[in-house]
Backbone as a printed PyTorch tensor [residue, N CA C, xyz], in Angstrom:
tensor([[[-44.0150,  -1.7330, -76.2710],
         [-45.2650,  -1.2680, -75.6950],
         [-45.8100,  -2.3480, -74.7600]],

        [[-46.4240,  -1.7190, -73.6480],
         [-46.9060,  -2.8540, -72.6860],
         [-48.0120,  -3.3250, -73.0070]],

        [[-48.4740,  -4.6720, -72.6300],
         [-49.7560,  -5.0780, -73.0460],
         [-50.4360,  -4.9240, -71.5440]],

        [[-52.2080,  -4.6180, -71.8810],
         [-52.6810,  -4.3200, -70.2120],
         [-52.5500,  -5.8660, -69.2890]],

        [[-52.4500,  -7.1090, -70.0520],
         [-52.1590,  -7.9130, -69.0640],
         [-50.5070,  -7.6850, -68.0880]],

        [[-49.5620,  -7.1180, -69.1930],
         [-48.3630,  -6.8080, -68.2000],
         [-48.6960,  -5.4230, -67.0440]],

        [[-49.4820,  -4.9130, -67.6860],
         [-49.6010,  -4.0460, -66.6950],
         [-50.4050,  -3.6650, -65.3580]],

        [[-50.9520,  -5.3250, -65.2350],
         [-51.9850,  -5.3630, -64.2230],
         [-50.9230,  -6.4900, -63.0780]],

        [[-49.8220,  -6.9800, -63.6950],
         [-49.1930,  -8.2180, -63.3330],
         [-48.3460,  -7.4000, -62.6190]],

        [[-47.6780,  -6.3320, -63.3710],
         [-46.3690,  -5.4300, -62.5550],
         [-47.2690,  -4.6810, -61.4190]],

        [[-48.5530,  -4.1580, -61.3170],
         [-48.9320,  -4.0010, -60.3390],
         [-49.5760,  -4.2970, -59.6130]],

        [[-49.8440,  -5.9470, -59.6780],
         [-50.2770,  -6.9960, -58.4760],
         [-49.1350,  -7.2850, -57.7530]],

        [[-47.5580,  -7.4010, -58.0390],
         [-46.8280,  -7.4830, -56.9560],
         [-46.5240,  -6.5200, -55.8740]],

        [[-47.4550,  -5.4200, -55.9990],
         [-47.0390,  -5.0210, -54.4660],
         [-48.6220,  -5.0440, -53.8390]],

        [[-48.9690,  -6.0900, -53.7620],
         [-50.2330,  -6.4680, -53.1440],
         [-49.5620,  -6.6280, -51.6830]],

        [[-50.0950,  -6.3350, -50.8800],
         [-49.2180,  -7.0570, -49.1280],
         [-50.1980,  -6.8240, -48.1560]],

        [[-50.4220,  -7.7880, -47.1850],
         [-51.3340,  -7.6070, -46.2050],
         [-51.4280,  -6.4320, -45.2930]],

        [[-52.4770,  -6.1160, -45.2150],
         [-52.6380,  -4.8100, -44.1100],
         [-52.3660,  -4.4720, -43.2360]],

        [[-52.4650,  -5.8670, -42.3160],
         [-52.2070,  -5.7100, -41.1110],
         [-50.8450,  -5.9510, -40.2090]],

        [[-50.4670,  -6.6970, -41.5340],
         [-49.1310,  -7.1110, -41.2950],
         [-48.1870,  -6.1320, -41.8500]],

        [[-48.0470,  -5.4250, -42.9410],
         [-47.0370,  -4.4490, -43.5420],
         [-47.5440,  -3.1750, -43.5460]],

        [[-48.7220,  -2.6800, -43.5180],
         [-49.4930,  -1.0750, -43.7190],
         [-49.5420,  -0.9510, -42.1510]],

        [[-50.3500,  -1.3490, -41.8530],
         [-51.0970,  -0.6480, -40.3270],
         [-49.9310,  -0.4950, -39.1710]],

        [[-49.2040,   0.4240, -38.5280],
         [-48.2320,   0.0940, -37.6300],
         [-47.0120,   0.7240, -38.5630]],

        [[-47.1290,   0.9710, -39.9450],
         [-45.6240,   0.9910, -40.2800],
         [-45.3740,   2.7660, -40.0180]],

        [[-44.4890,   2.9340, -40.6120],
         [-43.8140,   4.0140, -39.6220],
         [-43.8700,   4.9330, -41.5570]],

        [[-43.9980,   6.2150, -41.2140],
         [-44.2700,   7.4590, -42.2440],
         [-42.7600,   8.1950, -42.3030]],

        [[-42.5210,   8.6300, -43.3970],
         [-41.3120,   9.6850, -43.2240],
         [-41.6920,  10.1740, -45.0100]],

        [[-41.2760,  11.7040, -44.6590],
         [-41.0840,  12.4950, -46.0700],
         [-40.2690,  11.8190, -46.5720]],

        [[-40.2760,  13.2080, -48.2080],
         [-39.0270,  12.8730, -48.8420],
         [-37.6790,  13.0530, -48.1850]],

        [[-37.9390,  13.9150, -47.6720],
         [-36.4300,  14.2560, -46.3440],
         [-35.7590,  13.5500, -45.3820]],

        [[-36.7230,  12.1140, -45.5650],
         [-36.6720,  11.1040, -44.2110],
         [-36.9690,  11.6650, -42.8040]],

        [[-37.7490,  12.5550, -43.1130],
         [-38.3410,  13.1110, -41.6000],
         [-39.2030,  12.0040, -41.3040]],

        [[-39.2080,  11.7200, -40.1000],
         [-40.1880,  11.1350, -39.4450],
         [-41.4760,  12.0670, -39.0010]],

        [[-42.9740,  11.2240, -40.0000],
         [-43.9350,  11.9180, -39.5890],
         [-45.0040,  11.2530, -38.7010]],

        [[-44.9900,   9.8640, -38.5320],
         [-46.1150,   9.2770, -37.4040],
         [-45.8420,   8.2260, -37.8840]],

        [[-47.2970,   7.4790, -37.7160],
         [-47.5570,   5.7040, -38.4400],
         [-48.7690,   5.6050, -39.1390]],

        [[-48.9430,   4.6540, -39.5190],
         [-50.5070,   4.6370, -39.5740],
         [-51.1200,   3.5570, -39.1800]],

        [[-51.7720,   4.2710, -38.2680],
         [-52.8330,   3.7870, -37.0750],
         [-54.2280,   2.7810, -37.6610]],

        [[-54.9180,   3.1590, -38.8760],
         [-55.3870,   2.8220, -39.5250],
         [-55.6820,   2.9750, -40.7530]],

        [[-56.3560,   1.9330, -41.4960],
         [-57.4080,   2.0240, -42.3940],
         [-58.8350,   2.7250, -42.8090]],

        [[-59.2060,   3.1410, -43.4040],
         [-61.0330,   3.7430, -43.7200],
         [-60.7560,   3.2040, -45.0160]],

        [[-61.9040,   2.4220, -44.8410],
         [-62.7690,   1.9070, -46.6500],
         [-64.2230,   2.4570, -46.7390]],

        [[-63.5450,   2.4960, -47.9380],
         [-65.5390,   3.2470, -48.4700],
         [-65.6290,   1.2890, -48.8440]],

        [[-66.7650,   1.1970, -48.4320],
         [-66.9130,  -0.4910, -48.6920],
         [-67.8190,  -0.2040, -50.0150]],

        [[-68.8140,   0.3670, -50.4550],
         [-69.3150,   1.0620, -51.6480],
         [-68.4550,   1.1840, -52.4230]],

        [[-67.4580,   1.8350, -52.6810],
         [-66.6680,   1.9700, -53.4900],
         [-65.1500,   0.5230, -53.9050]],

        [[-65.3700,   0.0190, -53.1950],
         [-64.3860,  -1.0170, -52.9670],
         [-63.2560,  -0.2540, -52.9650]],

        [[-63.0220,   0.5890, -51.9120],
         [-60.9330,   0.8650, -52.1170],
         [-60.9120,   1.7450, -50.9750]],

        [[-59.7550,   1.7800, -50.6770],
         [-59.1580,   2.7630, -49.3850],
         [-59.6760,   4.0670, -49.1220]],

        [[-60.1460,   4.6570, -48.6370],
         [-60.4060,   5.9750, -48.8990],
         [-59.3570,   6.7620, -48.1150]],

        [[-59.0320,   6.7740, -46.8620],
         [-57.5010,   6.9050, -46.3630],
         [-56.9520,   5.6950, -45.4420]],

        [[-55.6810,   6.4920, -45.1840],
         [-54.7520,   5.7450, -44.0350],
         [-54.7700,   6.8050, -42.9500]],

        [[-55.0110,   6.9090, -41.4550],
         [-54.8370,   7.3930, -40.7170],
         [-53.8750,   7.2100, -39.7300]],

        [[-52.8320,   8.6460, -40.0890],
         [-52.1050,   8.9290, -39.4020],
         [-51.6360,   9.0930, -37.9190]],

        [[-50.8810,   8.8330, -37.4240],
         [-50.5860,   9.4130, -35.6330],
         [-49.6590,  10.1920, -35.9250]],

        [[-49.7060,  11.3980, -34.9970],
         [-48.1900,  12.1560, -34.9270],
         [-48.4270,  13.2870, -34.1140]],

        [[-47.0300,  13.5500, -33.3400],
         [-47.1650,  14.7570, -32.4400],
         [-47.4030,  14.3720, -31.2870]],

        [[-47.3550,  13.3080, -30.8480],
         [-47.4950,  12.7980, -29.2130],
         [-46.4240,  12.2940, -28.5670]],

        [[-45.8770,  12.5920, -27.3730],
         [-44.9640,  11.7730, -26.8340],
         [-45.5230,  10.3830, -26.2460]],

        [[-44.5790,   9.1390, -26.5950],
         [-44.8160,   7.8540, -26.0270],
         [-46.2860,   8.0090, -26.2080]],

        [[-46.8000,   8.1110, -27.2840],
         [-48.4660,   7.4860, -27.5380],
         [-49.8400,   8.6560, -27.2270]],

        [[-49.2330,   9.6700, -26.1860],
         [-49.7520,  10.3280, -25.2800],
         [-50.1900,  11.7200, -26.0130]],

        [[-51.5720,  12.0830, -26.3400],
         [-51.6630,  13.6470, -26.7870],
         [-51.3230,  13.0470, -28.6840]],

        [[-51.4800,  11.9750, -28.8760],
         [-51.1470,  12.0140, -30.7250],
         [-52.2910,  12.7290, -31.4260]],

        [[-52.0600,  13.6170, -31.9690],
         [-53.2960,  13.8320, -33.2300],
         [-53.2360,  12.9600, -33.9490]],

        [[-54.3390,  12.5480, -34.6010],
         [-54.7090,  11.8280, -35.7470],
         [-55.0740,  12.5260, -37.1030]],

        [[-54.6570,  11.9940, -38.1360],
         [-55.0600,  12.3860, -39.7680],
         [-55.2780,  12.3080, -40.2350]],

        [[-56.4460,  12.2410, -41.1440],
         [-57.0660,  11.0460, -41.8760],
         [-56.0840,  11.7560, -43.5450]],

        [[-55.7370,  11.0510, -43.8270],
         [-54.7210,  11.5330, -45.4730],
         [-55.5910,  10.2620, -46.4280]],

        [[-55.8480,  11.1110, -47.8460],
         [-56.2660,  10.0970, -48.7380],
         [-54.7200,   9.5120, -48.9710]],

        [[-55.9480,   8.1250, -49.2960],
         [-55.2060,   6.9130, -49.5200],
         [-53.4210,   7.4390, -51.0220]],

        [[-54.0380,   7.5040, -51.8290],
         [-53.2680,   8.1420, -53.1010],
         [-52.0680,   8.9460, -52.7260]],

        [[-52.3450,   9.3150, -51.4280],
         [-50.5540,  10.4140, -50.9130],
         [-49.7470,   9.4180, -50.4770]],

        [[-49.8420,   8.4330, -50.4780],
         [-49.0450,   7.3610, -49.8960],
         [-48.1940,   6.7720, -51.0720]],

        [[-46.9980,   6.4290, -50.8100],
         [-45.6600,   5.7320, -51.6780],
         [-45.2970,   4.7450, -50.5800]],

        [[-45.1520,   3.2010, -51.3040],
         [-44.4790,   2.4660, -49.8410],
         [-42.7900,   1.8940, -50.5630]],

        [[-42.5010,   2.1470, -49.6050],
         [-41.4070,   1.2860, -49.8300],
         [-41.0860,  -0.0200, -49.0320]],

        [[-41.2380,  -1.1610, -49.4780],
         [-41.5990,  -2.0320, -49.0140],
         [-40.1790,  -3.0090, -48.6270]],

        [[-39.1330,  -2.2210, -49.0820],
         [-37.8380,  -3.1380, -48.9000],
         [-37.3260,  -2.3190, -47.8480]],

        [[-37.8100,  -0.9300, -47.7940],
         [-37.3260,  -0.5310, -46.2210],
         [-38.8460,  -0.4700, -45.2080]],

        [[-39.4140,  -1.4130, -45.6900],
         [-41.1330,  -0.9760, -44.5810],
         [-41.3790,  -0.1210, -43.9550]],

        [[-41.5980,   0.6290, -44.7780],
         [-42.2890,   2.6290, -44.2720],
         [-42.5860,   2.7070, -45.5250]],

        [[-43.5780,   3.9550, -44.8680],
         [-44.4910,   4.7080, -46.1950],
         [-43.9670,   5.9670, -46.5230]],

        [[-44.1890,   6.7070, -47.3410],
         [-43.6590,   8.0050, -47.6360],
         [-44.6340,   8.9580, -48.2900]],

        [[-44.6250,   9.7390, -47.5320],
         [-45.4310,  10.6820, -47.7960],
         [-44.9000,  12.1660, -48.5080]],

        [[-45.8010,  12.4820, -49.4610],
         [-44.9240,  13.6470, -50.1200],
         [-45.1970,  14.8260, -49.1150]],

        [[-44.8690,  15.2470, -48.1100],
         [-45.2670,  16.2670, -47.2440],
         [-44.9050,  16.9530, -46.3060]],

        [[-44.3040,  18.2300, -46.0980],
         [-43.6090,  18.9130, -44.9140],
         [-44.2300,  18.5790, -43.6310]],

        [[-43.1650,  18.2780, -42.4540],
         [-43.5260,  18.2730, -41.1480],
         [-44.5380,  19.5950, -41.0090]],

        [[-44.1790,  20.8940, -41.3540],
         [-44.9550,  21.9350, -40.8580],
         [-46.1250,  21.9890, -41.2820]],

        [[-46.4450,  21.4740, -43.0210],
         [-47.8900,  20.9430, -43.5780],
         [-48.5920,  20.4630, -42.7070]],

        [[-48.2890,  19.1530, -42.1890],
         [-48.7620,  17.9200, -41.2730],
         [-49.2510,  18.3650, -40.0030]],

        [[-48.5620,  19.7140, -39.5720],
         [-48.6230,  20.3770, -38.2750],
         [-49.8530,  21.2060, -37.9480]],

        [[-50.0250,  21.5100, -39.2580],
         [-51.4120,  23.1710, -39.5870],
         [-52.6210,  22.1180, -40.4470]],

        [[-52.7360,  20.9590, -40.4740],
         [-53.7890,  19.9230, -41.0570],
         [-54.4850,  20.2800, -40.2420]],

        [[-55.7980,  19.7840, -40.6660],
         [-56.8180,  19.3890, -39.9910],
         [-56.8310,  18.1680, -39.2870]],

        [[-56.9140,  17.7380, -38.4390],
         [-56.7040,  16.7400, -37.7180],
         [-57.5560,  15.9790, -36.3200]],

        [[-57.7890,  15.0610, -35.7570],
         [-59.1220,  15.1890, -34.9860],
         [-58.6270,  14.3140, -33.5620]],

        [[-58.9810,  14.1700, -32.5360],
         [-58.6210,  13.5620, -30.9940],
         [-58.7840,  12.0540, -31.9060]],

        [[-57.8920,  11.1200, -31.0250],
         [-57.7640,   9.8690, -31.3730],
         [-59.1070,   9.0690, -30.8500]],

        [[-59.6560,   9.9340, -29.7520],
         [-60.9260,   9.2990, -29.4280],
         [-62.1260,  10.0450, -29.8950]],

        [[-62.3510,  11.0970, -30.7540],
         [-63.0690,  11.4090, -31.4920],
         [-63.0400,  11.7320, -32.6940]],

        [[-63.5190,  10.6690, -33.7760],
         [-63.6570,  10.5740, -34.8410],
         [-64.3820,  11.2640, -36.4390]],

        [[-63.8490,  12.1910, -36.4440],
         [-65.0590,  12.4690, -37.5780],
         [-65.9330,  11.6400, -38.3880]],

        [[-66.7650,  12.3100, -38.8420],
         [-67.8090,  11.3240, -39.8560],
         [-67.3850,  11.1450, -40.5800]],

        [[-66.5660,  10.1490, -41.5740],
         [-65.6800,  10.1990, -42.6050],
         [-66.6540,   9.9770, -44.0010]],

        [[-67.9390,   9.5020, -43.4310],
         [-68.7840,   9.4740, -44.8440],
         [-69.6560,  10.6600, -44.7210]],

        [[-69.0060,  11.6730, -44.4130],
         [-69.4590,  13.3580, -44.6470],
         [-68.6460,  14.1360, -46.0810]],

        [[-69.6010,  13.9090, -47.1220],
         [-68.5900,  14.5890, -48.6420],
         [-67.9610,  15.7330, -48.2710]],

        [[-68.2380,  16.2110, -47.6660],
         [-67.9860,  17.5230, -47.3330],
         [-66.6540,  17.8270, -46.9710]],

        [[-66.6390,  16.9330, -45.5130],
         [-65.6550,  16.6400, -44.9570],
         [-64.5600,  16.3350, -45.4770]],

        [[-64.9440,  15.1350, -46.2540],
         [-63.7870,  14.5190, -47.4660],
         [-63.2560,  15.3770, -48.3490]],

        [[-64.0890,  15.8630, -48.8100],
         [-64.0730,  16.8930, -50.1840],
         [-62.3660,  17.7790, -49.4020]],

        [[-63.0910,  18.5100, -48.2300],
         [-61.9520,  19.3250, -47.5960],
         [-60.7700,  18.5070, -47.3640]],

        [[-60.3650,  17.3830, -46.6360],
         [-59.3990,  16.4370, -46.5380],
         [-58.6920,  16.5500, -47.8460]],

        [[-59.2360,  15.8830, -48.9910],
         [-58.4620,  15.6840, -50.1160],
         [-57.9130,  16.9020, -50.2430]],

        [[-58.6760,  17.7810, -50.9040],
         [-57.9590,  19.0460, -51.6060],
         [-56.7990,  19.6810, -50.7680]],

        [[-57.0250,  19.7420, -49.2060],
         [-56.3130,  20.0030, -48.0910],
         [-54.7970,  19.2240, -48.7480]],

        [[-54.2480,  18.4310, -49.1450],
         [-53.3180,  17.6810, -49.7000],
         [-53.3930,  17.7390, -50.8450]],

        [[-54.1580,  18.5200, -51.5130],
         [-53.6310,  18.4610, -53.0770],
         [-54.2790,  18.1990, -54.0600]],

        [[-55.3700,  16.7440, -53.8610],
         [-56.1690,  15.4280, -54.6440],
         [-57.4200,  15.8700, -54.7950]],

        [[-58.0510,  15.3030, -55.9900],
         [-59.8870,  15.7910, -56.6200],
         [-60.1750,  14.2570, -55.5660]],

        [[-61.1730,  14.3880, -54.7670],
         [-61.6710,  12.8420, -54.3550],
         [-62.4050,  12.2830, -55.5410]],

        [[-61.8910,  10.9890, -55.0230],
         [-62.1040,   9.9380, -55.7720],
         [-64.1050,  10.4110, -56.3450]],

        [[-64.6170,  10.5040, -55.5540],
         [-65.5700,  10.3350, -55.9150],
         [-65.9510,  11.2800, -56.5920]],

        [[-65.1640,  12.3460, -56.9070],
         [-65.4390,  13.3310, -57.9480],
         [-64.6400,  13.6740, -59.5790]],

        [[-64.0660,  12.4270, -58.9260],
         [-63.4210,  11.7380, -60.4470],
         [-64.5070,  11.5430, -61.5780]],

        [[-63.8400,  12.0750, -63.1190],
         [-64.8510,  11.4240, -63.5610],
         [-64.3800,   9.8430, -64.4500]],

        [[-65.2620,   8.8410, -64.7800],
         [-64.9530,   7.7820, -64.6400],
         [-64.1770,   7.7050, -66.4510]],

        [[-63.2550,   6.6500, -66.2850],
         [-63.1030,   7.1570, -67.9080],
         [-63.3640,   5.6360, -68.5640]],

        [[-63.7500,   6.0100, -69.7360],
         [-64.9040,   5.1740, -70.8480],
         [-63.6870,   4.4660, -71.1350]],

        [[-63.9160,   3.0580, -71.2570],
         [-63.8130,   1.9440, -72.1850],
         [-64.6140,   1.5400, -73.2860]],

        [[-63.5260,   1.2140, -74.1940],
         [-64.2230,   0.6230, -75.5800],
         [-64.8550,  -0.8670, -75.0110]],

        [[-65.9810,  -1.2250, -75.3550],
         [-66.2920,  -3.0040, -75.1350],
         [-66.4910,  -3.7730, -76.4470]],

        [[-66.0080,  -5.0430, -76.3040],
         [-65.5740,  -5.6740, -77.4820],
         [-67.2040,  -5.8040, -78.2110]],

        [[-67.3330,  -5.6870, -79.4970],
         [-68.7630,  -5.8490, -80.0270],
         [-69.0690,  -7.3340, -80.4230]]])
């Protein structure tokens, strides 16, 4: 049985800088389709954690890309081949909701979010409910 210190240790090693291994790396399904990159980051700074990675895809040479905002949680990296993997059909990715690279949605619109997540699958985070710990007496 694991103890929670092993289990905070096995998942501090895939800690890796953002800007250097996430931002820029390149997306592909399970199929190894190639689906975009990700262009960026969104943090809920309130919440301390990712809220998504935003996608590019569908543009030639840079030109005409939609953008995607995908919660953070659809993401798998593989870090020994540097790409991310996304559980998700090209044709999914195609019929998203998606917004001009120079116009941004309000991403701190619940609403908005609310639709994003479920759109992929996920309860948002913020409608998680939180789960109880025992504290030592």
């Amino acid at each position: 049985m694991e103890t929670i210190a092993e289990t905070r240790a096995v998942r501090y090693t895939d800690i890796v800088p953002a800007k250097k291994t996430v931002i820029g790396s390149k997306v592909v399904n399970a199929q190894n389709e190639d689906l975009g990159k990700i262009e960026d980051l969104v943090i809920d700074a309130g919440a301390g954690r990712i809220a998504y990675a935003v996608l590019s895809f569908g543009g030639f040479l840079g030109m005409g890309d939609k953008y995607f905002a995908i919660p953070w949680n659809a993401f798998r990296f593989n870090l020994a081949e540097k790409h991310a993997v996304l559980n998700l059909d090209k044709k999914q990715l195609e019929n998203a909701p998606g917004f001009d690279k120079d116009n941004w949605p309000n991403m701190a619109d619940s609403t908005w979010g609310t639709n994003i997540y479920k759109h992929y699958g996920y309860t948002p985070y913020w409608e998680e409910v939180p789960v109880k710990t025992k504290t030592a007496a």
